[in-house]
DRENTOR-735017 format. One record per residue: residue in three letters; y, x, z of N, C-alpha, C in turn. Coordinates in Angstrom, 3 decimals. Each point is the difference from the previous one (the first is absolute). Layout:
# DRENTOR-735017
residuo;nY;nX;nZ;caY;caX;caZ;cY;cX;cZ
ala;Y;X;Z;Y;X;Z;Y;X;Z
...
# end
This chain:
# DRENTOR-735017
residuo;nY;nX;nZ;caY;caX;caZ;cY;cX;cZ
unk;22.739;-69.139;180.520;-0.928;0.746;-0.830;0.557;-0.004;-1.422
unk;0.089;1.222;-0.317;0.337;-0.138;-1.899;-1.345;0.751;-0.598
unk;0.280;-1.445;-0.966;-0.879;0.208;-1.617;0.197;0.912;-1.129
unk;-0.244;0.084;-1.377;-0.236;-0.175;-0.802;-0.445;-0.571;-0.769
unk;0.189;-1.077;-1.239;-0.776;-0.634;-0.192;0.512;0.327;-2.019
unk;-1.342;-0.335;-0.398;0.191;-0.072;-1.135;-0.566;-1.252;-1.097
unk;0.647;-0.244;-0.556;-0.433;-1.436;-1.170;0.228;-0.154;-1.258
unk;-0.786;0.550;-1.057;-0.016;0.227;-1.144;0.880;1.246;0.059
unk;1.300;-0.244;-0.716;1.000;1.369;0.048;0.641;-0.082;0.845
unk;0.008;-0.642;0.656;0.936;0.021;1.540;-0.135;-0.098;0.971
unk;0.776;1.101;0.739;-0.024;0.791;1.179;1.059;-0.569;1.213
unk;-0.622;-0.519;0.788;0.933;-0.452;1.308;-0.792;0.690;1.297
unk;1.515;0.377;0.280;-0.373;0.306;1.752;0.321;-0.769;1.123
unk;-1.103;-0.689;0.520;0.517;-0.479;1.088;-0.304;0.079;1.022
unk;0.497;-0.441;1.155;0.478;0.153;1.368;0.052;-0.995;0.792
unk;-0.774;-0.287;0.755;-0.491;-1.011;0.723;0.276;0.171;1.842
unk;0.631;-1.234;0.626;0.532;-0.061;1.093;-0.695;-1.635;0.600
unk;-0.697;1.066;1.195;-0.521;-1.124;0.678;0.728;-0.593;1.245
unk;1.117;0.857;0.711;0.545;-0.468;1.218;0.469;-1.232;0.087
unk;0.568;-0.442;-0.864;0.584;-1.209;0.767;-0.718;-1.327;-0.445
unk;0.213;-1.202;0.393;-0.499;-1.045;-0.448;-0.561;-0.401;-1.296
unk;0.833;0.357;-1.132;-0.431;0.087;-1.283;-0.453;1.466;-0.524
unk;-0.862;-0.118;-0.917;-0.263;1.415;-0.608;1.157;0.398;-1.134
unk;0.616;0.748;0.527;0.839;0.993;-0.984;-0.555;0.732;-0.930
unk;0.226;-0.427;-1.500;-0.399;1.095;-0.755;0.985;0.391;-1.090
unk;0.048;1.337;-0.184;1.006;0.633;-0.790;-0.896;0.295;-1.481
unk;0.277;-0.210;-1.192;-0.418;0.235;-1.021;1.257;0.537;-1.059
unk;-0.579;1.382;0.140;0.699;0.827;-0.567;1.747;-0.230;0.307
unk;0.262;-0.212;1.331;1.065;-0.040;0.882;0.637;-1.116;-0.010
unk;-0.786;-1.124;-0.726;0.679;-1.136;0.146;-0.676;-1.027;0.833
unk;0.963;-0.565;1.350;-1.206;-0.844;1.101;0.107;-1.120;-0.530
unk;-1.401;-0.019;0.690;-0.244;-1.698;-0.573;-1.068;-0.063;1.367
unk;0.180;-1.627;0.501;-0.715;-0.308;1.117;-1.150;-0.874;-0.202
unk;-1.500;0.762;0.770;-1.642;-1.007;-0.772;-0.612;0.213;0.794
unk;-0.427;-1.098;-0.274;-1.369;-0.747;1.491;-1.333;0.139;-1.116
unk;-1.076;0.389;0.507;-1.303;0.030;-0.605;-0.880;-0.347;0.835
unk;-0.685;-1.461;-0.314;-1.068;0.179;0.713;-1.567;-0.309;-0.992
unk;-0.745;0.517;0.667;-1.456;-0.563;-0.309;-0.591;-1.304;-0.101
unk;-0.186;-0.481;-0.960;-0.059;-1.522;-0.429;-1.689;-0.514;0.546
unk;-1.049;1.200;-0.599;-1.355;-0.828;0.130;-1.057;1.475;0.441
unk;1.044;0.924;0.781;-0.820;0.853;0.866;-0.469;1.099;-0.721
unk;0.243;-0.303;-1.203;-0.349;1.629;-0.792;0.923;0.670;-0.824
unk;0.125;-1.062;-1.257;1.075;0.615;-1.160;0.865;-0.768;-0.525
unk;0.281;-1.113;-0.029;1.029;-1.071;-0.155;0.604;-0.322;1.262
unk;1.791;0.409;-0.629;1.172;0.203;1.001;0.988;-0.807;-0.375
unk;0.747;-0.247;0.983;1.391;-1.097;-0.084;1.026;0.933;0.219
unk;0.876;0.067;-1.616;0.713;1.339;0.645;1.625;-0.634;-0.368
unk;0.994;0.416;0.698;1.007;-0.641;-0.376;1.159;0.925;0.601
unk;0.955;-0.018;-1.116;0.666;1.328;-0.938;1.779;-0.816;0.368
unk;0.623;0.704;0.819;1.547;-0.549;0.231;-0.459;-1.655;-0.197
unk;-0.758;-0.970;0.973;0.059;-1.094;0.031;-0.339;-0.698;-1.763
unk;-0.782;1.015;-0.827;-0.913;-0.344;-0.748;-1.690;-0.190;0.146
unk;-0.488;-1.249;-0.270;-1.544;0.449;0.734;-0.982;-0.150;-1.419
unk;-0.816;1.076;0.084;-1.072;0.321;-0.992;-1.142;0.413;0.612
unk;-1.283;-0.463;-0.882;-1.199;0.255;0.504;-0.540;0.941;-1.075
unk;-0.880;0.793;0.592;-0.118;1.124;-0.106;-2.092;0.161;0.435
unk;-0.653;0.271;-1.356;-1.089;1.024;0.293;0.161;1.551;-0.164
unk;-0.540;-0.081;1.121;0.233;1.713;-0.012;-1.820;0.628;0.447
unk;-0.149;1.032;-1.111;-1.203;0.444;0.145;-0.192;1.621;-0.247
unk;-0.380;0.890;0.313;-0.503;1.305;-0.115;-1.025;0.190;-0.978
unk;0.537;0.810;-0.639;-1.377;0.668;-1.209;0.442;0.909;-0.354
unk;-1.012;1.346;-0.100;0.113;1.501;-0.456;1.322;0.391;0.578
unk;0.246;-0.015;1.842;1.186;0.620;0.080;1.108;-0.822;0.003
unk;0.211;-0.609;-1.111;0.679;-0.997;-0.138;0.866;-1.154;0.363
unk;0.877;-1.048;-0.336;-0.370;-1.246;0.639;0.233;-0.518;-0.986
unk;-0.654;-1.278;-0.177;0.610;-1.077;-0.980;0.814;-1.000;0.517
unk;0.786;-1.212;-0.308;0.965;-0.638;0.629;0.155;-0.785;-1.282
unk;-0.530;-1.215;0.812;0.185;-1.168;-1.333;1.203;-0.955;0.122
unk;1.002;-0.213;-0.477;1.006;-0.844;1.048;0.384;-0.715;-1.745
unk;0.963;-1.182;0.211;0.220;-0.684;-0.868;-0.356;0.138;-1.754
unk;-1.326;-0.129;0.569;-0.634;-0.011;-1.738;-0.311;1.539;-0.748
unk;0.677;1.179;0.550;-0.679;1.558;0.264;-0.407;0.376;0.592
unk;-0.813;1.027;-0.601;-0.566;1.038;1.176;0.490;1.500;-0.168
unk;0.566;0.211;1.246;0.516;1.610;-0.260;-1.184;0.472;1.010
unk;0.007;1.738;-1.033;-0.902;0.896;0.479;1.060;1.343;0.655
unk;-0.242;-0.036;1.430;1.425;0.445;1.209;-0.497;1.562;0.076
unk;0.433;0.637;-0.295;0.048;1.802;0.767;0.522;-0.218;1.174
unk;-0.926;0.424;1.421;0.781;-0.474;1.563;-0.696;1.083;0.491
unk;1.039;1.244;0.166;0.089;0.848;0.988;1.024;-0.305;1.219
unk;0.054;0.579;1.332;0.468;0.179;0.794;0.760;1.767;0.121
unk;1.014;0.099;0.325;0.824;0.770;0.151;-0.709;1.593;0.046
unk;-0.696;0.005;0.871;-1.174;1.594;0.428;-1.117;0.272;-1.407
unk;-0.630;-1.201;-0.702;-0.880;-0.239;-1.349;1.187;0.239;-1.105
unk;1.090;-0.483;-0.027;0.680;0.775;-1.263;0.271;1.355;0.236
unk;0.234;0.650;1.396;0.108;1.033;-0.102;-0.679;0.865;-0.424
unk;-1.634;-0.043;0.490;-1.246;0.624;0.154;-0.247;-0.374;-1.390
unk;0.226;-0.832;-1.078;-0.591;-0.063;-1.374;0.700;0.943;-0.856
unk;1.696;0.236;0.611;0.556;1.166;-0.837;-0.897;1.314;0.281
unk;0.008;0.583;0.559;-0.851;1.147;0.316;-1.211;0.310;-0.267
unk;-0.747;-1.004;-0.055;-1.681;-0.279;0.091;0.058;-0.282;-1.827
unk;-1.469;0.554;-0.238;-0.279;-0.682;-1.299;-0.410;-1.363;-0.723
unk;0.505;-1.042;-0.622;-0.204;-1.036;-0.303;-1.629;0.062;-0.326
unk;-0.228;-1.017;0.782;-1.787;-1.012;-0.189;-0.193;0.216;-1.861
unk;-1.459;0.351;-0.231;-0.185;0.160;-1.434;-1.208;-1.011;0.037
unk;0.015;-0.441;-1.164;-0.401;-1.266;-0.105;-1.855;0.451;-0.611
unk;-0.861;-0.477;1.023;-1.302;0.583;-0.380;-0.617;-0.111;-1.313
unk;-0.773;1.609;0.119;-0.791;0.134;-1.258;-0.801;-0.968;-0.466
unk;-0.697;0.240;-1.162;-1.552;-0.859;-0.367;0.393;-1.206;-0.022
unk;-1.328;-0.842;0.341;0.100;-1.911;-0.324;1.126;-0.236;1.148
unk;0.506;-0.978;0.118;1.442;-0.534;0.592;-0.814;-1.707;0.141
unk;-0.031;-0.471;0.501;-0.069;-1.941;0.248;0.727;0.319;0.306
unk;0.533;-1.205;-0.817;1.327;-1.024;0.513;-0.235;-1.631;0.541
unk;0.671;0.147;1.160;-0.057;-1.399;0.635;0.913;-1.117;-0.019
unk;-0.804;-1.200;0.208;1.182;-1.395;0.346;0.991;0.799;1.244
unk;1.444;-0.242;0.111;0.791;0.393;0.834;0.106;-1.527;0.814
unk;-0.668;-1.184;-0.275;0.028;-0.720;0.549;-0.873;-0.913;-0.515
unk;-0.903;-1.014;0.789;-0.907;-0.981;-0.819;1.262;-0.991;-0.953
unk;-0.947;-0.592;-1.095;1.226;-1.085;-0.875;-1.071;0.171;-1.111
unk;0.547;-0.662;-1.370;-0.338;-0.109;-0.939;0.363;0.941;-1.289
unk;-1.691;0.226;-0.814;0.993;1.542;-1.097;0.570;-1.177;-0.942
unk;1.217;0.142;-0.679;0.611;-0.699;-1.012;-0.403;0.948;-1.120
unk;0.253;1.049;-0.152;-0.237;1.189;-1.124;-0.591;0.652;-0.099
unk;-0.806;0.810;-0.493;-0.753;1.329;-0.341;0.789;0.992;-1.350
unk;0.557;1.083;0.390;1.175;0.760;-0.857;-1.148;1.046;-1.135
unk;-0.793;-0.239;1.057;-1.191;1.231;-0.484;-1.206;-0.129;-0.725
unk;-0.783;0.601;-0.121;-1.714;0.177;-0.656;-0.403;1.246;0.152
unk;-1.285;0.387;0.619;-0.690;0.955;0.009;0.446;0.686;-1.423
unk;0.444;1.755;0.634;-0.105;0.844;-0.728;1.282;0.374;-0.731
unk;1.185;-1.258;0.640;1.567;0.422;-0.654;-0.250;0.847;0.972
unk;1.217;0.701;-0.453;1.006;1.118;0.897;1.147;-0.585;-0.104
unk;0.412;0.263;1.549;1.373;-0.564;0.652;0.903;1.128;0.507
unk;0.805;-0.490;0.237;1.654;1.270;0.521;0.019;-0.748;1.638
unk;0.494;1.030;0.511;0.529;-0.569;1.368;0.969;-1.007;-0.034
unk;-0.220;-0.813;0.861;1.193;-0.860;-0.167;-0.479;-1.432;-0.412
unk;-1.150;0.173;-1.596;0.020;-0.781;-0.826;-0.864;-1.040;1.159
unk;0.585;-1.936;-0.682;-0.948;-0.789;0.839;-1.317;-0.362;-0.467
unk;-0.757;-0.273;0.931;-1.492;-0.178;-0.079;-0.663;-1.295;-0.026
unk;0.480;-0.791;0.942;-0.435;-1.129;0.600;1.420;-0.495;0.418
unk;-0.129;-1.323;-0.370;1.225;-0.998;0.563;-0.907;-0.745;0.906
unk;0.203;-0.145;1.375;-0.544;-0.885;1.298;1.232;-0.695;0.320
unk;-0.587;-1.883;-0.021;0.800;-0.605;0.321;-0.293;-0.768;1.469
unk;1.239;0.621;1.373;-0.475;-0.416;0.856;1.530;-0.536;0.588
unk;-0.496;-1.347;1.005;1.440;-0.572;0.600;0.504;-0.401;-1.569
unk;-0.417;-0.396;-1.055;1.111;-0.505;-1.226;0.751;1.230;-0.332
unk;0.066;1.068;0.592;0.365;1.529;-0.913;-0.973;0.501;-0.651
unk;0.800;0.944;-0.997;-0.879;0.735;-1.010;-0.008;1.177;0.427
unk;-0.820;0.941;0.347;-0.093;1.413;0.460;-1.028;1.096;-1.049
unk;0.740;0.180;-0.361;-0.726;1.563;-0.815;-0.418;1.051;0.659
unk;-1.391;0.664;0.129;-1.002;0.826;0.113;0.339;1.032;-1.317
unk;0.780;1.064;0.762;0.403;1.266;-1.380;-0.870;0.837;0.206
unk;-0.118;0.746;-0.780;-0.430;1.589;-0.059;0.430;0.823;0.944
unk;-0.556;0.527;0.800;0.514;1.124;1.028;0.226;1.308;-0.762
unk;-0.539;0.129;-0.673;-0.344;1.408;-0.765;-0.378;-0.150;-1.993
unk;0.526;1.064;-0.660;-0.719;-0.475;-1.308;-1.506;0.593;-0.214
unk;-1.096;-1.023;-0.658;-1.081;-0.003;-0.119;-1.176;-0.390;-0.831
unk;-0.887;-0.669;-0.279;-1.036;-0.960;-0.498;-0.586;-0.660;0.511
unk;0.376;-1.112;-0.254;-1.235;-1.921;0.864;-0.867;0.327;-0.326
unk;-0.621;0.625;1.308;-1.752;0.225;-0.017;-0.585;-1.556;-0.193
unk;0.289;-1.019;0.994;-0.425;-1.033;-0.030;0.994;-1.307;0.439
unk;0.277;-1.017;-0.801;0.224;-1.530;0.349;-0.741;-0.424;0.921
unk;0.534;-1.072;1.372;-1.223;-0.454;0.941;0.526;-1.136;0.112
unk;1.636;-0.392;-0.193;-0.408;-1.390;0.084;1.036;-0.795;-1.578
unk;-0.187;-1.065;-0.383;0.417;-0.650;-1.095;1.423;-0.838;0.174
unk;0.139;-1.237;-0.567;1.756;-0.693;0.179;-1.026;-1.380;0.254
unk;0.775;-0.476;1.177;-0.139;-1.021;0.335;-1.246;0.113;1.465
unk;-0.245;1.626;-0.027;-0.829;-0.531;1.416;0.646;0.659;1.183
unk;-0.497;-0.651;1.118;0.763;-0.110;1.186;-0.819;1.587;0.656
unk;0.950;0.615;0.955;-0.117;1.363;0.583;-0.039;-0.555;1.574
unk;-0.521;0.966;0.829;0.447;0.437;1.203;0.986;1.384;0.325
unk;0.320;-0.245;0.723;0.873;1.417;0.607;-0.847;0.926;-0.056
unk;-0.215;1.500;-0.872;-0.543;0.634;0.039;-0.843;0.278;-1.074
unk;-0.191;-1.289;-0.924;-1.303;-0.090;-0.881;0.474;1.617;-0.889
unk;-0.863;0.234;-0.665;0.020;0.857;-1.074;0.163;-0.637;-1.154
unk;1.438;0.613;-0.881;0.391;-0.538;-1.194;-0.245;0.999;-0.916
unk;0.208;1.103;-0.257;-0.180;0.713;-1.257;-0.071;1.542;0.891
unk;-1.068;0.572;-0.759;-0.404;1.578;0.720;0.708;0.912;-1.464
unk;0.939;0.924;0.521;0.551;0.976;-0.627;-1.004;1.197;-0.398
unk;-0.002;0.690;-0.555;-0.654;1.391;-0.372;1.143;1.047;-0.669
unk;-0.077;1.267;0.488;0.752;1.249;-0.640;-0.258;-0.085;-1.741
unk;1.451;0.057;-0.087;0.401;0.473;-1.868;0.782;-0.656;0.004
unk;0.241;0.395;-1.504;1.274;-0.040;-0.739;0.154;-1.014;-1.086
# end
């Protein structure tokens, strides 16, 4: 099966081989041989890279994945071969009108609040620093806008899902 994958500015394709004993994977044409397994049945994995072994949360949000591995968290673009095709052609997802919540991408603790009711933010810009697993993860702007509302403060603890800051249209 080949990927696409994307991570911050960079773009790898890879190519994944299940036949033989070990999993073959080609990244961006260079092999390298990895065993992955499932550590505790959901999202923490034992993953190990040419007889390197790293552990690995791996979680889904907005599409997404996140992937927390030695002290980062990367946020992964993971299409499959037929989805990069079908996204050239097709029109890119627009990011909804009106109020916007934004959520914990994972339960943990807020360390930061970037914001206050009634700035206006740029896409991109961060919102909330959530500290989960001992990483720091930033909650950006999907879109540029105005903090309709703050919901949670620094120092209190989230669930997966909670509501952190509701967006509103403008400039």
């Amino acid at each position: 099966m080949k990927y696409k994958a994307q991570i911050q500015d960079q773009a790898f394709e890879i190519e994944v081989d299940h036949t033989g004993e070990a999993m073959q994977v080609l990244v961006n044409k260079d092999p390298h041989v990895v065993d992955l397994q499932c550590i505790d049945g959901t999202r923490l994995f034992s993953l190990v890279v040419d007889n390197r072994s790293y552990e690995a949360f791996v979680e889904e949000a907005n599409g997404r994945w996140l992937v927390a591995m030695e002290g980062q968290v990367f946020e992964v673009d993971l299409k499959d071969e037929r989805m990069a095709r079908l996204q050239k052609v097709a029109p890119a997802p627009r990011v909804p009108q009106g109020e916007l919540p934004l959520k914990a991408p994972m339960p943990g603790l807020i360390i930061a609040v970037n914001v206050q009711r009634g700035d206006a933010v740029r896409m991109g810009q961060p919102l909330v620093i959530l500290e989960a697993m001992k990483m720091e993860n930033e909650v950006r702007a999907p879109r540029n806008g105005l903090v309709k509302e703050v919901l949670v403060g620094k120092g209190q603890k989230v669930d997966q899902g909670a509501l952190l800051v509701i967006l509103q249209e403008g400039d």
